[in-house]
C-alpha positions as CSV (number, residue, x, y, z in Angstrom):
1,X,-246.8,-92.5,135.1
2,X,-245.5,-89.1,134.6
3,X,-244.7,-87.9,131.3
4,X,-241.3,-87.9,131.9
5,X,-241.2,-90.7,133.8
6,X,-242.3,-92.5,131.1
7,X,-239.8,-90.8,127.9
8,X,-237.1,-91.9,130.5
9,X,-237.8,-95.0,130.5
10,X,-238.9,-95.0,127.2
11,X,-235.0,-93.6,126.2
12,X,-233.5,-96.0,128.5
13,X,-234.8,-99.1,126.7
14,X,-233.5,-98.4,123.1
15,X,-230.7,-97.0,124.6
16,X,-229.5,-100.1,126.0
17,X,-229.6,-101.4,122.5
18,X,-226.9,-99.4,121.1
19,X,-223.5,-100.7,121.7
20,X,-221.3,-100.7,125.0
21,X,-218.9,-98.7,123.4
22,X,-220.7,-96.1,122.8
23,X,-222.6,-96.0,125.8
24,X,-219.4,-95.8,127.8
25,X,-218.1,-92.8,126.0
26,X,-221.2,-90.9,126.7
27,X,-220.7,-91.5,130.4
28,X,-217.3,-90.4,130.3
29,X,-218.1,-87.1,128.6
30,X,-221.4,-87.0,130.9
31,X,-218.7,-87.2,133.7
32,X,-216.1,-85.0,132.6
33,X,-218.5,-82.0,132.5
34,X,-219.1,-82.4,136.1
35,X,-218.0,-79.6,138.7
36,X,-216.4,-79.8,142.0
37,X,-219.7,-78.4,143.9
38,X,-221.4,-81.4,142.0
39,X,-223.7,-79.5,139.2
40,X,-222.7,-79.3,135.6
41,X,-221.5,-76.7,133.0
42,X,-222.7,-75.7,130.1
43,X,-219.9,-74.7,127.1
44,X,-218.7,-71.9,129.4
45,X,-218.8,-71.2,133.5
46,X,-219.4,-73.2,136.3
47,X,-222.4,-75.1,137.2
48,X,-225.9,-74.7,136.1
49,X,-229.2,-76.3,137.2
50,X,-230.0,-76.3,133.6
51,X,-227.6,-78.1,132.0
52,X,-227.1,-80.5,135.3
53,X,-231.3,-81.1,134.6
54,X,-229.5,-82.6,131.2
55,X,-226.6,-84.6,132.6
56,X,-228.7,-85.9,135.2
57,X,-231.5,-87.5,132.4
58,X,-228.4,-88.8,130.0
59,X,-227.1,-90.6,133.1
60,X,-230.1,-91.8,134.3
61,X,-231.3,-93.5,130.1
62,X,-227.6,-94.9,130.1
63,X,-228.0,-96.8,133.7
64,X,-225.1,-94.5,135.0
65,X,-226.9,-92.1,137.7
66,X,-225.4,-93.7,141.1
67,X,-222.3,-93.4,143.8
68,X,-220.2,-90.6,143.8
69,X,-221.6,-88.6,141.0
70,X,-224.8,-89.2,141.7
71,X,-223.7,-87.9,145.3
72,X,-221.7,-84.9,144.3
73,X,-224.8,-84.1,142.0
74,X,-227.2,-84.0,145.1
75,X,-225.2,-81.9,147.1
76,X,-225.3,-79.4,144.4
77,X,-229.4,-79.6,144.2
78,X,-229.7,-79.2,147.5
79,X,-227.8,-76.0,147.7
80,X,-230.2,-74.8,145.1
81,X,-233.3,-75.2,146.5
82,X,-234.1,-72.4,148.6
83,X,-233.4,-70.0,145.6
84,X,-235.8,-68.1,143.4
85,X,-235.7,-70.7,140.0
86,X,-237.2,-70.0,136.8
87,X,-239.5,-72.8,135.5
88,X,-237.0,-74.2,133.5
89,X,-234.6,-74.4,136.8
90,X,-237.7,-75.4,139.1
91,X,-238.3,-78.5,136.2
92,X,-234.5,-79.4,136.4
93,X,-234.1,-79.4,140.0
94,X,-237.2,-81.4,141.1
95,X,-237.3,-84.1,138.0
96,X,-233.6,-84.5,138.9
97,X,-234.0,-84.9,142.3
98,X,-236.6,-87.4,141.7
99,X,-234.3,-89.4,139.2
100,X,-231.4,-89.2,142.3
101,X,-234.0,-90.7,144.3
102,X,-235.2,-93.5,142.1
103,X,-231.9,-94.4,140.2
104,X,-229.2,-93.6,143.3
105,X,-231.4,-94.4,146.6
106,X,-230.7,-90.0,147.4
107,X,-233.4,-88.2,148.8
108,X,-232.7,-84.1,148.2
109,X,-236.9,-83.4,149.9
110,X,-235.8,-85.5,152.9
111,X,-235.2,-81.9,155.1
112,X,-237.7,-79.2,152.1
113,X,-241.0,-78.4,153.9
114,X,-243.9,-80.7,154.5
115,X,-245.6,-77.9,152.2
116,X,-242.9,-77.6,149.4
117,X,-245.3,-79.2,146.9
118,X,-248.0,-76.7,147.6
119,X,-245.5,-73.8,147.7
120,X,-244.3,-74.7,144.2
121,X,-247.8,-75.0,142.8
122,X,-249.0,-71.7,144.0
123,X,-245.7,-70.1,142.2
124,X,-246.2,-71.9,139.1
125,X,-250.0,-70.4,139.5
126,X,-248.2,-66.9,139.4
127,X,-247.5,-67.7,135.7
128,X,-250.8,-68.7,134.9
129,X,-252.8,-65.9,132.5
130,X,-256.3,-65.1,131.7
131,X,-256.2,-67.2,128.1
132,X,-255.2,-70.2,130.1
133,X,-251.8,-70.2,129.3
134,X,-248.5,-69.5,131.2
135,X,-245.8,-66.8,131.0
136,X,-242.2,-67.5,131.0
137,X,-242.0,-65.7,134.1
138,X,-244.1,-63.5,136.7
139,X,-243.5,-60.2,135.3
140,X,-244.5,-61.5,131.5
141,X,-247.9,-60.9,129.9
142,X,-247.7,-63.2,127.2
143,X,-248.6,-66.9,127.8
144,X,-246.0,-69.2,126.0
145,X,-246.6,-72.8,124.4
146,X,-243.3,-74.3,125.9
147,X,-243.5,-72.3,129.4
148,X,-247.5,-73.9,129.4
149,X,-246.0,-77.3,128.6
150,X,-242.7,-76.9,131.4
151,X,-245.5,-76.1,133.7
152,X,-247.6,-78.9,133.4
153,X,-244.5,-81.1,133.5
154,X,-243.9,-79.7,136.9
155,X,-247.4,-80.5,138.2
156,X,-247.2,-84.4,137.3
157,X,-244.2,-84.1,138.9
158,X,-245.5,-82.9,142.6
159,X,-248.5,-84.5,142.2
160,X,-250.7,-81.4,141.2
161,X,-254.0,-80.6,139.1
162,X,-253.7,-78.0,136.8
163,X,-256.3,-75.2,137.6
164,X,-259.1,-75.2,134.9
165,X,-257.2,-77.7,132.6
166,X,-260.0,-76.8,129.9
167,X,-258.6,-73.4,129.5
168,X,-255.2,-74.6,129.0
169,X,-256.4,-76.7,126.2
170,X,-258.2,-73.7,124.9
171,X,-254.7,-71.6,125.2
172,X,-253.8,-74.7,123.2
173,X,-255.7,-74.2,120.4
174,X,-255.8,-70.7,120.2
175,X,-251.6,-71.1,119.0
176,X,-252.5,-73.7,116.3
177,X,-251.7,-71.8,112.8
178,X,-252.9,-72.5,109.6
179,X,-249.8,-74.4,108.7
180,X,-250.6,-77.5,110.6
181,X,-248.1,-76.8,114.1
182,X,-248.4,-74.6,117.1
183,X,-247.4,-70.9,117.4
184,X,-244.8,-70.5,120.6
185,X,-246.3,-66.8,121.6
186,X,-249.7,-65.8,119.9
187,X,-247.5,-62.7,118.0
188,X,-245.7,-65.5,116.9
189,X,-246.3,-65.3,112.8
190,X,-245.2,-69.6,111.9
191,X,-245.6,-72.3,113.1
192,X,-242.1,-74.1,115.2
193,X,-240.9,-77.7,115.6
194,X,-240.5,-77.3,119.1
195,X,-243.4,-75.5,120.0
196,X,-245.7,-78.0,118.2
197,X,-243.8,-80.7,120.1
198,X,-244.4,-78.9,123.4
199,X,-248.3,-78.5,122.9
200,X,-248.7,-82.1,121.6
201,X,-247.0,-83.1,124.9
202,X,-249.4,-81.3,126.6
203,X,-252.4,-82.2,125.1
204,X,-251.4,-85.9,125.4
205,X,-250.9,-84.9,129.4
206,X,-254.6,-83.4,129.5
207,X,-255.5,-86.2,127.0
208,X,-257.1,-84.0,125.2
209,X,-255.4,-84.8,121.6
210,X,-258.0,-84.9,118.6
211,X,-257.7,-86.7,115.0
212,X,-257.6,-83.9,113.0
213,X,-254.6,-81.9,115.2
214,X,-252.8,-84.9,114.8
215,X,-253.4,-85.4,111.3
216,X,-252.2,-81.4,110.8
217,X,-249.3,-81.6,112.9
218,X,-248.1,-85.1,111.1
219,X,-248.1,-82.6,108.0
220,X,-246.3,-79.7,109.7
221,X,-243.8,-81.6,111.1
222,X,-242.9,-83.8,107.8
223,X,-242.1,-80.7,105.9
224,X,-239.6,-80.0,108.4
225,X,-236.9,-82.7,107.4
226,X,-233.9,-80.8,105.4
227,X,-231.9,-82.4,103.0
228,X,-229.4,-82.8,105.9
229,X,-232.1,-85.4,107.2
230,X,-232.6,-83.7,110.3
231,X,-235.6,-81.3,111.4
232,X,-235.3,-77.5,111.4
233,X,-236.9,-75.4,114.1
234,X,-239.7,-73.9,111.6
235,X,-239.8,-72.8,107.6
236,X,-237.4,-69.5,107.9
237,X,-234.3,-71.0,108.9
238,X,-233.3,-73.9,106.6
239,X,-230.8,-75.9,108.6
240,X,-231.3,-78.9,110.6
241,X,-230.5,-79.2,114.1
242,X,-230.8,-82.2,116.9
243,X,-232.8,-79.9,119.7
244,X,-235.9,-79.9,116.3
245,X,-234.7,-83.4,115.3
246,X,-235.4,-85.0,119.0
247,X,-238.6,-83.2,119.2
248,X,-239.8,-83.8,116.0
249,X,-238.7,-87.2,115.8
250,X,-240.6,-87.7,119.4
251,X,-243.7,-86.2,118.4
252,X,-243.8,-87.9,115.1
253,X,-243.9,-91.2,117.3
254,X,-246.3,-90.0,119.9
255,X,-248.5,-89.5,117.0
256,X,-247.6,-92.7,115.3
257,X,-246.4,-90.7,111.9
258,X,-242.9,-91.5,112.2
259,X,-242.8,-93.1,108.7
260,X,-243.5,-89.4,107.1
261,X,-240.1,-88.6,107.7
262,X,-237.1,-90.6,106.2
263,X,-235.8,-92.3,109.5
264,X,-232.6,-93.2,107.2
265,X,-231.9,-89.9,106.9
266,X,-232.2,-88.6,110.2
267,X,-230.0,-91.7,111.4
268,X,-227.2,-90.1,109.3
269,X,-228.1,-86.5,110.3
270,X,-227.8,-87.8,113.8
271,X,-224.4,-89.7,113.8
272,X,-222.7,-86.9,111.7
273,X,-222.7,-85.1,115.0
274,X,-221.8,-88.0,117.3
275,X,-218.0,-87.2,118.7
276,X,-215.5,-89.7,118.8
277,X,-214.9,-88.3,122.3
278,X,-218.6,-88.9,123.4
279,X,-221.4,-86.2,123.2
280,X,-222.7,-84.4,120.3
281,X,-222.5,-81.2,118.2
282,X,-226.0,-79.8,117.8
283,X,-225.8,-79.1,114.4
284,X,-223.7,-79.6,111.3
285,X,-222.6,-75.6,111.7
286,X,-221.6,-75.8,115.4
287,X,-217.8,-76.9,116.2
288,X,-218.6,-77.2,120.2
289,X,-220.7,-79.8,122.2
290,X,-222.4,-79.8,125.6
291,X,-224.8,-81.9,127.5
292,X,-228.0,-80.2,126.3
293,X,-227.1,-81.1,122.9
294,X,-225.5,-84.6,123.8
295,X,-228.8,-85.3,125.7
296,X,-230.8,-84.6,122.6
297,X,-228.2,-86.9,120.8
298,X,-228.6,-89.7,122.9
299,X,-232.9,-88.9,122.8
300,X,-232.3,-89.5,119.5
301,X,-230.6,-92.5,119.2
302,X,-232.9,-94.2,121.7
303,X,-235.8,-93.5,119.6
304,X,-234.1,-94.3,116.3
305,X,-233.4,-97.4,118.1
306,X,-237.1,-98.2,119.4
307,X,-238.1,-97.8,115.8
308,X,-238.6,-100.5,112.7
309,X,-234.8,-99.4,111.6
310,X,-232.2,-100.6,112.9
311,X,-229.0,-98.3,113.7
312,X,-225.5,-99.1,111.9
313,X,-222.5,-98.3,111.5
314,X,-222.4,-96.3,115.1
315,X,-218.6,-95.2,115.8
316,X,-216.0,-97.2,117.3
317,X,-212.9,-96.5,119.1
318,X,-209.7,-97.5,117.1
């Protein structure tokens, strides 16, 4: 099963364990964010195959992705699919697709090309650089530990071998610093959260994860938790936010280290930024919401939920 396949599901499942209330809030916010040509917004414009990537997943773990919306949302992915996507956009619009297909029964690749999986692999391959690693876009020279990760989520996806997988790994390592994570771009001078999440993802993909990385990055990633109880995004910037507590928190349970981090902790770092309204703040500093963020809010509580500690005291409408 595809690696995202398999977080969905894996999402979905604690997920279904929080209460109704709750759940239906999310939808409704989900929902509201929604734009007459079907995609969704972001805090500002109109639609955006980014942030619809988002809705799309949230729906999907909350059992909500079908009818109308699910529709609505397939129109607007269709109308985006002859267009010249970054990898970000090329990841939202095909695993979204692929979740309107499996959750709603709506096929957006009914009319593409019979070759429109070998026409995305040979532009991903345009990214692909002589280190083994992949730039965040044709024109860049430097290969970059998320854009490698984004890419290799897009080949499960259609189906598709990475060329020379070893090299990858090799990129891989290459962006492992002394502090225990992964560098995002090899000029990079710390270690990230995110970045470490996005290469352990990727060796786990290539299964090509060894004991002592995951020893290291069990470290890195426990010195991460602020006294907020969320996870910061590396060891300059001392506030916690839920994009690094998601993919912290995920990793940490990939690697079966969750209980170097106080799970307690995050639980109230997490539910500080819930919204009685549905969707989430992404961090104790930020006054607006969006679905990226809510996403990572939901992420969050599903794994919180899959894990040894139960979640209380969610909130309740009056």
């Amino acid at each position: 099963m595809p690696y995202l396949a398999d977080l969905t599901l894996r999402l979905s499942r604690g997920i279904a364990e929080l209460p109704e209330e709750f759940r239906a809030r999310q939808v409704k916010y989900l929902l509201s964010a929604q734009r007459e040509d079907g995609g969704f917004a972001g805090r500002e414009g109109g639609s955006d195959l980014y942030y619809t990537g988002f809705a799309l997943r949230s729906l999907a773990m909350l059992g909500d992705l079908y009818g109308p919306p699910a529709e609505q949302a397939a129109t607007f992915l269709r109308s985006r699919m002859s267009g010249q996507e970054s990898i970000v956009d090329f990841l939202s619009l095909i695993y979204g697709g692929m979740l309107l297909q499996s959750a709603a029964g709506v096929d957006i690749f009914e009319q593409a090309a019979a070759t429109w999986r070998d026409s995305i692999a040979a532009a991903l391959d345009n990214l692909r650089r002589d280190d083994g690693g992949y730039a965040k876009g044709a024109e860049g020279n430097a290969s970059s530990t998320y854009h490698t990760f984004l890419v290799l989520l897009v080949l499960e996806l259609i189906e598709k071998s990475p060329p020379e997988p070893q090299k990858v790994i090799a990129f891989l390592r290459s962006q492992h610093a002394e502090e225990g994570g992964f560098r995002e771009i090899r000029a990079s001078k710390r270690a990230g959260t995110n970045p470490t999440a996005a290469a352990i993802g990727t060796l786990r993909i290539l299964d090509a994860l060894d004991e002592s990385t995951r020893m290291d990055t069990m470290d890195f990633l426990a010195e991460m938790q602020t006294d907020e109880g969320g996870l910061r995004a590396n060891t300059r910037i001392p506030i916690a936010d839920l994009l690094s507590t998601f993919t912290g928190l995920l990793t940490l349970q990939d690697l079966g280290g969750q209980q170097e981090i106080d799970l307690a902790e995050v639980k109230k770092f997490v539910q500080s930024l819930s919204r009685d309204e549905g969707g989430f703040h992404g961090a104790i500093w930020d006054q607006s919401h969006d679905v990226e963020y809510s996403f990572y809010g939901l992420g969050c509580m599903g794994l919180l939920a899959n894990s040894e500690v139960p979640i209380r005291k969610l909130k309740t409408e009056n």
